[in-house]
PAMI-252777 format. One record per residue: residue number from 1; residue in one letter; x, z, y of N, C-alpha, C, O in turn. Coordinates in steps of 0.2 Angstrom, whole numbers. Layout:
<lonus>
+-----+------+-------+-------+-------+-------+-------+-------+-------+-------+-------+-------+-------+-------+
! seq ! type !    nu !    nw !    nv !   cau !   caw !   cav !    cu !    cw !    cv !    ou !    ow !    ov !
+-----+------+-------+-------+-------+-------+-------+-------+-------+-------+-------+-------+-------+-------+
! NUM !    a !     X !     Z !     Y !     X !     Z !     Y !     X !     Z !     Y !     X !     Z !     Y !
...
+-----+------+-------+-------+-------+-------+-------+-------+-------+-------+-------+-------+-------+-------+
</lonus>
This chain:
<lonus>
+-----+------+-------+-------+-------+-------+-------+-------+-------+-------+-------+-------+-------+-------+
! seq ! type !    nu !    nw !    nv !   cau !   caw !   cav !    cu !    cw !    cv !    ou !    ow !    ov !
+-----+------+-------+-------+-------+-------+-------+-------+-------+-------+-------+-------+-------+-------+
!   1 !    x !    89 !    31 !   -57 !    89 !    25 !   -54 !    88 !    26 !   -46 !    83 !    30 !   -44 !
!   2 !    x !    92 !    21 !   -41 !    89 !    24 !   -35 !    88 !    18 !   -33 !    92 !    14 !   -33 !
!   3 !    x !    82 !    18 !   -31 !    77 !    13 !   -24 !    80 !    13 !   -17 !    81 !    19 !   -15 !
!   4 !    x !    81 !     7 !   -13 !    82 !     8 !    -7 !    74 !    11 !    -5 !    69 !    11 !    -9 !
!   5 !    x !    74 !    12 !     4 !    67 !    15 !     6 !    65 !     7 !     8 !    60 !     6 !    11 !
!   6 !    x !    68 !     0 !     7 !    64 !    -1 !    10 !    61 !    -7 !     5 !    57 !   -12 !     6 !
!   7 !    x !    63 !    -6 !    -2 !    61 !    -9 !    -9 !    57 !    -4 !   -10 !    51 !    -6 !   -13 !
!   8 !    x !    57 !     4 !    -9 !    51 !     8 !   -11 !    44 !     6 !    -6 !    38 !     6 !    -7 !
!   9 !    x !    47 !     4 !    -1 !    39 !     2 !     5 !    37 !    -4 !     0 !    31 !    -5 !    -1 !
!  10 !    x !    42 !    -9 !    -2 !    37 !   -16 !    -1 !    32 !   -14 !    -8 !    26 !   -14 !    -7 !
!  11 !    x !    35 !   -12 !   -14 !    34 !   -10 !   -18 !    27 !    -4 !   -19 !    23 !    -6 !   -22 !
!  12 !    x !    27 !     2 !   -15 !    21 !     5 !   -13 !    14 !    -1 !    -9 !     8 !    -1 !   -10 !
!  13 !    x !    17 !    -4 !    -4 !    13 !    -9 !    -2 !     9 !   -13 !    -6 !     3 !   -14 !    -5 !
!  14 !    x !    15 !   -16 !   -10 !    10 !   -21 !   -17 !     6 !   -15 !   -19 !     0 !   -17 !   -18 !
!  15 !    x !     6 !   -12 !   -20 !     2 !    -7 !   -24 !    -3 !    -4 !   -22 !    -7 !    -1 !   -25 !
!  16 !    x !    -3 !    -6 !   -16 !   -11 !    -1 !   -11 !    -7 !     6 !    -9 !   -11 !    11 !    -7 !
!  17 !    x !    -1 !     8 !   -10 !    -2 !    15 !   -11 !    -1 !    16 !    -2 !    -3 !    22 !    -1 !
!  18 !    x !     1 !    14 !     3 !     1 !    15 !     8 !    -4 !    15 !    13 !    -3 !    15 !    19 !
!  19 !    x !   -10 !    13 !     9 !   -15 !    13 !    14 !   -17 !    11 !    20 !   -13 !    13 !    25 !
!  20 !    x !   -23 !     8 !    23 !   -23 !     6 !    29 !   -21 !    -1 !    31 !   -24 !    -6 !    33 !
!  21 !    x !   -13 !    -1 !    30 !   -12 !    -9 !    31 !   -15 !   -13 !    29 !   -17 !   -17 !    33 !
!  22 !    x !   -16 !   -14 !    23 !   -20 !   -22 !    21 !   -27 !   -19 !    18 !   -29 !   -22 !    13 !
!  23 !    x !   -29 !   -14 !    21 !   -36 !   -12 !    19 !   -37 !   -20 !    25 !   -39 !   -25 !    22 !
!  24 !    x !   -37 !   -20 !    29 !   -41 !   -23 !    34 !   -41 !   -32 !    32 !   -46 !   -35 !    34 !
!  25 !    x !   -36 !   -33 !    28 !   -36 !   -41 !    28 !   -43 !   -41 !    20 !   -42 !   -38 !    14 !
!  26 !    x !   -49 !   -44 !    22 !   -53 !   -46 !    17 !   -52 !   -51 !    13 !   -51 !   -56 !    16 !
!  27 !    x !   -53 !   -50 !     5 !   -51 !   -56 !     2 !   -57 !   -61 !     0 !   -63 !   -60 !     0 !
!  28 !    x !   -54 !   -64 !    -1 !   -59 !   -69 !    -2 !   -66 !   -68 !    -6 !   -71 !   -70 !    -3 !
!  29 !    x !   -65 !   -65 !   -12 !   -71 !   -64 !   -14 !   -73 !   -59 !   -12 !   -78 !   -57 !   -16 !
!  30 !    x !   -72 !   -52 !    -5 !   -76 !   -48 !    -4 !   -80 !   -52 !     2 !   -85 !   -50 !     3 !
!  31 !    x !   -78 !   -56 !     5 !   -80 !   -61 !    11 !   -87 !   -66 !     7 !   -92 !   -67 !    10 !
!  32 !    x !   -86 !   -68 !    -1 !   -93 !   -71 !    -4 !   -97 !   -66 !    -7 !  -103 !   -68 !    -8 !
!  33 !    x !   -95 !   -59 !    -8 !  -101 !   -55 !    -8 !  -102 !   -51 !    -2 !  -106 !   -46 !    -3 !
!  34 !    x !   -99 !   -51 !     3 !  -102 !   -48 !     8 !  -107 !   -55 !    12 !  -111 !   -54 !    17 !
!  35 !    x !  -107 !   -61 !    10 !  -112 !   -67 !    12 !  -117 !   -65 !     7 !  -123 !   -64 !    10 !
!  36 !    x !  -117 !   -65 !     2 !  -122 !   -63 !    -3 !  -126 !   -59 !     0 !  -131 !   -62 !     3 !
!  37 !    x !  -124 !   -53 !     1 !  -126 !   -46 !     4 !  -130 !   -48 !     9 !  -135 !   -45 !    10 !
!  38 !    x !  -128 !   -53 !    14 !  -133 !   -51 !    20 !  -137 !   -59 !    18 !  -142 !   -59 !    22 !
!  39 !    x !  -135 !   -64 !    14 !  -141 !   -69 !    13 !  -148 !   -65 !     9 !  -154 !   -68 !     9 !
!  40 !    x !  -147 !   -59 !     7 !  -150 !   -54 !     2 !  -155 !   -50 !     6 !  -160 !   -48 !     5 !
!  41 !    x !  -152 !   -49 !    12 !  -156 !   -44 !    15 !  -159 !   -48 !    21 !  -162 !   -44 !    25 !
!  42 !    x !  -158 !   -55 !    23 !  -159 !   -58 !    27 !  -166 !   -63 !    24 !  -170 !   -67 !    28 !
!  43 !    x !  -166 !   -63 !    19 !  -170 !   -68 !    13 !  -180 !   -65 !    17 !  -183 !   -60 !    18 !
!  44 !    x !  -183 !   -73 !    17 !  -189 !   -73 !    20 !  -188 !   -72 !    27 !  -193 !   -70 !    29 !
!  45 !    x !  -183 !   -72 !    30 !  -185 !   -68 !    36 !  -181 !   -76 !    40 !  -177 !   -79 !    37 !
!  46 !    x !  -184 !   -78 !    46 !  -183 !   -84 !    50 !  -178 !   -84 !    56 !  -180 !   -79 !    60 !
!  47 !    x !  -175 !   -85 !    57 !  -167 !   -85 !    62 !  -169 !   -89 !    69 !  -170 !   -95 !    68 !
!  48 !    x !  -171 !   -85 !    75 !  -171 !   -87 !    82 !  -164 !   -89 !    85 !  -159 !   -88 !    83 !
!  49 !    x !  -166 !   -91 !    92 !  -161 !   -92 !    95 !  -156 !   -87 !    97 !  -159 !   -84 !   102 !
!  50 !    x !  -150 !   -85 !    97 !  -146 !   -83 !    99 !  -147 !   -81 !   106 !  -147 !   -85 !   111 !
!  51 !    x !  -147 !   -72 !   106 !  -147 !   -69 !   112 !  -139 !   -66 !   115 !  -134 !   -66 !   111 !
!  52 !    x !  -138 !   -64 !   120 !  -132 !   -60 !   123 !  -131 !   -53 !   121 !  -126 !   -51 !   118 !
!  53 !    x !  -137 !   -47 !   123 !  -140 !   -43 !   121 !  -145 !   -42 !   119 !  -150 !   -46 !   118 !
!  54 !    x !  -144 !   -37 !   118 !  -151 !   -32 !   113 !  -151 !   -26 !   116 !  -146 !   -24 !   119 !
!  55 !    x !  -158 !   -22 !   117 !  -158 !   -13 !   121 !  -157 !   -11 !   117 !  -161 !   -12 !   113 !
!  56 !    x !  -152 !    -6 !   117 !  -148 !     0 !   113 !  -156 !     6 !   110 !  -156 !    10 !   104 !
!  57 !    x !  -161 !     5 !   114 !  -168 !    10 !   112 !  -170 !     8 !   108 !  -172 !    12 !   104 !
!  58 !    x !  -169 !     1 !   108 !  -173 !    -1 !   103 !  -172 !    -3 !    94 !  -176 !    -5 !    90 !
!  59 !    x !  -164 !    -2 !    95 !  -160 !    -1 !    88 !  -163 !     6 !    84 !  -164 !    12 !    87 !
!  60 !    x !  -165 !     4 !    77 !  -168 !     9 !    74 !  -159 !    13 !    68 !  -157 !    18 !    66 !
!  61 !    x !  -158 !     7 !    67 !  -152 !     8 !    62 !  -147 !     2 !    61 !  -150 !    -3 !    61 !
!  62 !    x !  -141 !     1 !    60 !  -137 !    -4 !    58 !  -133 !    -3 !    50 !  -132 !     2 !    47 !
!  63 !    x !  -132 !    -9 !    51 !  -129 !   -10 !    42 !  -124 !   -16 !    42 !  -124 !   -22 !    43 !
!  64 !    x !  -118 !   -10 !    42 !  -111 !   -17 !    38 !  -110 !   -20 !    35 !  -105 !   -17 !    31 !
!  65 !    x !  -111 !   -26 !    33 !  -109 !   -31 !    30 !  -104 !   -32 !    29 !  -101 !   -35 !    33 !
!  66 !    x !   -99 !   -30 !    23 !   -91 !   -30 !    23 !   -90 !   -37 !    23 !   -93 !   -41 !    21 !
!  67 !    x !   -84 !   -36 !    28 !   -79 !   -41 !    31 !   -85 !   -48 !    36 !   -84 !   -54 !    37 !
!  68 !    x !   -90 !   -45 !    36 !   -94 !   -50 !    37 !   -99 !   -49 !    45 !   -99 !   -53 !    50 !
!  69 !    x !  -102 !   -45 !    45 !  -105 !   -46 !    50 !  -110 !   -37 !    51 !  -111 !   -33 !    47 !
!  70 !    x !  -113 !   -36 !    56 !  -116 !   -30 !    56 !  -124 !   -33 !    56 !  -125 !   -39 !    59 !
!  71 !    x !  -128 !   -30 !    54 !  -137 !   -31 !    55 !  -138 !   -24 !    58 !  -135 !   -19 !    58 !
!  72 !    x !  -143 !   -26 !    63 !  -145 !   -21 !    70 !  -154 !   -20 !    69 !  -158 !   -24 !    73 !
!  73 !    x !  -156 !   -16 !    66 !  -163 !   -15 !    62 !  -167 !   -13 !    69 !  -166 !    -7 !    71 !
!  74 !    x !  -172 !   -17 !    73 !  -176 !   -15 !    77 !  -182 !   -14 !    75 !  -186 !   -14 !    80 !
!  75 !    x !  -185 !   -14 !    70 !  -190 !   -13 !    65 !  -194 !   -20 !    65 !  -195 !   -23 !    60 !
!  76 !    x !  -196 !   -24 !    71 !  -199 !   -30 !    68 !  -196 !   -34 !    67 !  -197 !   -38 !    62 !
!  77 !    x !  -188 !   -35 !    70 !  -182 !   -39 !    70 !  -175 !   -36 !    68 !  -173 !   -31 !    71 !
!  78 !    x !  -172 !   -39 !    63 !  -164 !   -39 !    63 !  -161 !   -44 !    66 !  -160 !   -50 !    66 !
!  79 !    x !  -158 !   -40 !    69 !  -151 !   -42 !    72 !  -144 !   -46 !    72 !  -140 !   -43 !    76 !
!  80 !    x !  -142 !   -49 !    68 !  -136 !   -53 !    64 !  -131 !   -54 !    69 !  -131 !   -57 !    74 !
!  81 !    x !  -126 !   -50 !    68 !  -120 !   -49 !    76 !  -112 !   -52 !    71 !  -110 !   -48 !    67 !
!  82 !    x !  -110 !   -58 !    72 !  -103 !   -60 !    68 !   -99 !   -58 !    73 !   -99 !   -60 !    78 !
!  83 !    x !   -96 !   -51 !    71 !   -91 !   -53 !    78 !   -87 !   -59 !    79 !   -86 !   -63 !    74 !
!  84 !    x !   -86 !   -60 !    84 !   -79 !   -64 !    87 !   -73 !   -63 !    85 !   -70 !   -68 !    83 !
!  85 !    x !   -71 !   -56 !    84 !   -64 !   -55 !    84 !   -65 !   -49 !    77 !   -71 !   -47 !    76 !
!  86 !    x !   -60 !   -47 !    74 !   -61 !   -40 !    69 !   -66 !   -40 !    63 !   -67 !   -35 !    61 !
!  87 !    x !   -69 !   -44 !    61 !   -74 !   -44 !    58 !   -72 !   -40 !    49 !   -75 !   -37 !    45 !
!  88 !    x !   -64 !   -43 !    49 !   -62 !   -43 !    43 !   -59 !   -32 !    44 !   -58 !   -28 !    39 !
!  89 !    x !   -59 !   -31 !    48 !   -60 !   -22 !    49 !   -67 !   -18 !    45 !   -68 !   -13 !    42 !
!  90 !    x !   -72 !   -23 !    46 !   -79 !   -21 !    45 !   -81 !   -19 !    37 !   -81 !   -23 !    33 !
!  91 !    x !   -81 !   -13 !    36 !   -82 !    -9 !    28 !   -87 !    -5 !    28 !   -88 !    -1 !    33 !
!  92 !    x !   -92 !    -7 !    23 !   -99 !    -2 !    24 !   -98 !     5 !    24 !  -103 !     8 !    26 !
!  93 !    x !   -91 !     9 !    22 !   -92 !    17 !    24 !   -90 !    16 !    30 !   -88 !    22 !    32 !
!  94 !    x !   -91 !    12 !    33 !   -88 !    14 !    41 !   -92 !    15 !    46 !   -96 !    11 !    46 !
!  95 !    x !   -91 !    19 !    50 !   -96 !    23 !    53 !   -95 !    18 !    63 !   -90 !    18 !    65 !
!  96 !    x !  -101 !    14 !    67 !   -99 !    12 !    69 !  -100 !    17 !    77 !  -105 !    20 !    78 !
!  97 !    x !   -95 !    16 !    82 !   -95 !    20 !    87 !   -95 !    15 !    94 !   -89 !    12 !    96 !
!  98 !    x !  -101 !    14 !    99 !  -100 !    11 !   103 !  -101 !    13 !   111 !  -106 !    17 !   112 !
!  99 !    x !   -97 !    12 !   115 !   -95 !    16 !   122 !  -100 !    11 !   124 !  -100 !     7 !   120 !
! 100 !    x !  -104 !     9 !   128 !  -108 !     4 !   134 !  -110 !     8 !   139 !  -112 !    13 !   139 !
! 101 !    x !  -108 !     5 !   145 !  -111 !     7 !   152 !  -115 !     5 !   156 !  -114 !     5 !   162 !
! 102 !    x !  -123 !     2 !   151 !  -129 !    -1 !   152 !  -133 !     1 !   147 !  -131 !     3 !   141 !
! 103 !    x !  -139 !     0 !   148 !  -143 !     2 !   141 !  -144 !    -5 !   135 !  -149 !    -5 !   131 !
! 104 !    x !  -140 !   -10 !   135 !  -139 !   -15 !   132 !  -131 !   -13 !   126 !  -125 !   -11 !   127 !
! 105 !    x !  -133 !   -15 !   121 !  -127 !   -18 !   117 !  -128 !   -26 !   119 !  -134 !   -29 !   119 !
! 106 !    x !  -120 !   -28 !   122 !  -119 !   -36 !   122 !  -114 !   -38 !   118 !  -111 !   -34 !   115 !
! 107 !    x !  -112 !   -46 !   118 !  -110 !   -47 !   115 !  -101 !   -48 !   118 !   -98 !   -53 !   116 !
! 108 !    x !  -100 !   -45 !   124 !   -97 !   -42 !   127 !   -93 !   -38 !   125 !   -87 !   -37 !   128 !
! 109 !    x !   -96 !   -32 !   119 !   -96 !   -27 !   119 !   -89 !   -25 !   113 !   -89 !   -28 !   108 !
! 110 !    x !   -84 !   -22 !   113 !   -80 !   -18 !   108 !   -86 !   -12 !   104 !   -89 !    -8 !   107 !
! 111 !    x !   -85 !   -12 !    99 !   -87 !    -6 !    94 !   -80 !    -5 !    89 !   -77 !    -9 !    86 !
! 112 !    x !   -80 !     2 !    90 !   -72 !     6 !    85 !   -79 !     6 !    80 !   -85 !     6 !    81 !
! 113 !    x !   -71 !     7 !    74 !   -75 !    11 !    68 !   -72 !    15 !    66 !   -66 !    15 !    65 !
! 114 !    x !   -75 !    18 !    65 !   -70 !    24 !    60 !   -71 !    27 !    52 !   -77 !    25 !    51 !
! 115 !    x !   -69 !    30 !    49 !   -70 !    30 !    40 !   -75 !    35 !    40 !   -74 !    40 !    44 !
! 116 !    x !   -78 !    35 !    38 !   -84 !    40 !    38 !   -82 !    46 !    33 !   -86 !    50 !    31 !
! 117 !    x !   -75 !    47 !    30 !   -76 !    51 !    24 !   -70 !    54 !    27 !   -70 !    60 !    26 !
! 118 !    x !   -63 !    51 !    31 !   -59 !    54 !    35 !   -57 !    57 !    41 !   -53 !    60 !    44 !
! 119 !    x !   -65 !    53 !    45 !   -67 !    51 !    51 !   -60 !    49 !    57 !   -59 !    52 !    62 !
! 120 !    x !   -55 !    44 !    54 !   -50 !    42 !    58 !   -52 !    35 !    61 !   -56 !    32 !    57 !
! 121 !    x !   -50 !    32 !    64 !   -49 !    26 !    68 !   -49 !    22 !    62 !   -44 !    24 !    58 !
! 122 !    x !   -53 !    16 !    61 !   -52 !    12 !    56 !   -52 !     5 !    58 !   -53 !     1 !    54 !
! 123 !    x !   -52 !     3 !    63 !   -52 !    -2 !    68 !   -57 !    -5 !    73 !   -60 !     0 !    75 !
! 124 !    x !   -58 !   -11 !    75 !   -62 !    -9 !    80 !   -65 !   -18 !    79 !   -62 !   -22 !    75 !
! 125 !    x !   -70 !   -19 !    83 !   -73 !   -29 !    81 !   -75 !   -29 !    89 !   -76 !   -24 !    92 !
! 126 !    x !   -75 !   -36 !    91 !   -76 !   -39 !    97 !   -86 !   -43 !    95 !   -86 !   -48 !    92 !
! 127 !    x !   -88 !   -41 !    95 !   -96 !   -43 !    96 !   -95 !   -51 !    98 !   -91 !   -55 !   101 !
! 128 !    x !  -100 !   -52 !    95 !  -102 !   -60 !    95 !  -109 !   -61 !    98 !  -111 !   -56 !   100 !
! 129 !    x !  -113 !   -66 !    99 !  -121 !   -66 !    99 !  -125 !   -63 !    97 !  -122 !   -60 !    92 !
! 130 !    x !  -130 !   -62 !    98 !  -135 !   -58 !    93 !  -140 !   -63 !    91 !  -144 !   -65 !    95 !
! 131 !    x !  -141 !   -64 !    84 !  -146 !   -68 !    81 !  -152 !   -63 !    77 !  -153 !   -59 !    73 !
! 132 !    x !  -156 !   -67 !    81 !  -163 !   -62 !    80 !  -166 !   -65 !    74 !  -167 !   -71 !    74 !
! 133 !    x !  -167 !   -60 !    67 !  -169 !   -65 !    60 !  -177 !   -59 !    60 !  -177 !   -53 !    60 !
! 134 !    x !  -184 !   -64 !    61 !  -190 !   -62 !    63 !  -193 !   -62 !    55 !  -191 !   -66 !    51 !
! 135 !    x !  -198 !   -58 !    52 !  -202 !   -61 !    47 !  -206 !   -55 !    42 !  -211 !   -50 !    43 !
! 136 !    x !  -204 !   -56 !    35 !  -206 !   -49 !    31 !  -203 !   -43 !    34 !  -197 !   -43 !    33 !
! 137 !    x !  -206 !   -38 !    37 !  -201 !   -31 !    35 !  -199 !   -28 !    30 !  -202 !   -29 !    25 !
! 138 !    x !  -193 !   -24 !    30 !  -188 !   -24 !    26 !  -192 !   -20 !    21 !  -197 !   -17 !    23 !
! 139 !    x !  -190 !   -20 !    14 !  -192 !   -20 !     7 !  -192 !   -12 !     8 !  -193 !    -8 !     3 !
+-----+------+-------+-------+-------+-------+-------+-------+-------+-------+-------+-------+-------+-------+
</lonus>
């Protein structure tokens, strides 16, 4: 039986086997568990006013909230950044890589990411505010 190439692409595509392209588009239900996830890690702790930046020294660690948003661990304060733009790129194996040329992450800022198991280019998010969640330290 012979397939055209381009009923074998659509075909491969339904199927995930081409990888990459619609890794990026998040579905619906990874977008209510990755709200879960960060209503989870963000629980007891009290939501300040929204800043531009944060100083880069004082980032302990961050964590991806798939298709949702990054948390920026400054040990008394996390950090909650929606990006703006690319959010739906954001996968917790993904490793985040940011160029700044001040000692501030703003919300100015592009961050790539890349796969943490391939280490290739997995897309990139346009930073949003940074909302400072103040309270318990983390568990």
């Amino acid at each position: 039986m012979f397939i055209s190439t381009a009923k074998f692409i659509l075909v491969a595509a339904c199927l995930g086997l081409l990888g990459g392209a619609g890794a990026a588009i998040a579905h619906p239900s990874d977008k209510s568990q990755g709200e879960a996830k960060l209503a989870k890690a963000l629980e007891g702790r009290v939501a300040g006013a929204p800043v531009d930046c944060i100083q880069l020294r004082d980032i302990r660690s961050s964590q991806i909230i798939d298709g949702t948003a990054i948390l920026y661990d400054t040990g008394s304060t996390l950090y909650l950044n929606r990006p703006e733009s690319g959010a739906s790129w954001l996968h917790d194996d993904d490793v985040l890589v940011t160029d700044t040329h001040s000692s501030q992450l703003c919300s100015i800022d592009v961050v790539r990411l890349f796969d943490s198991a391939s280490r290739t280019p997995d897309g990139s998010v346009g930073l949003g505010k940074f909302i400072p969640y103040t309270g318990p330290k983390n568990r």
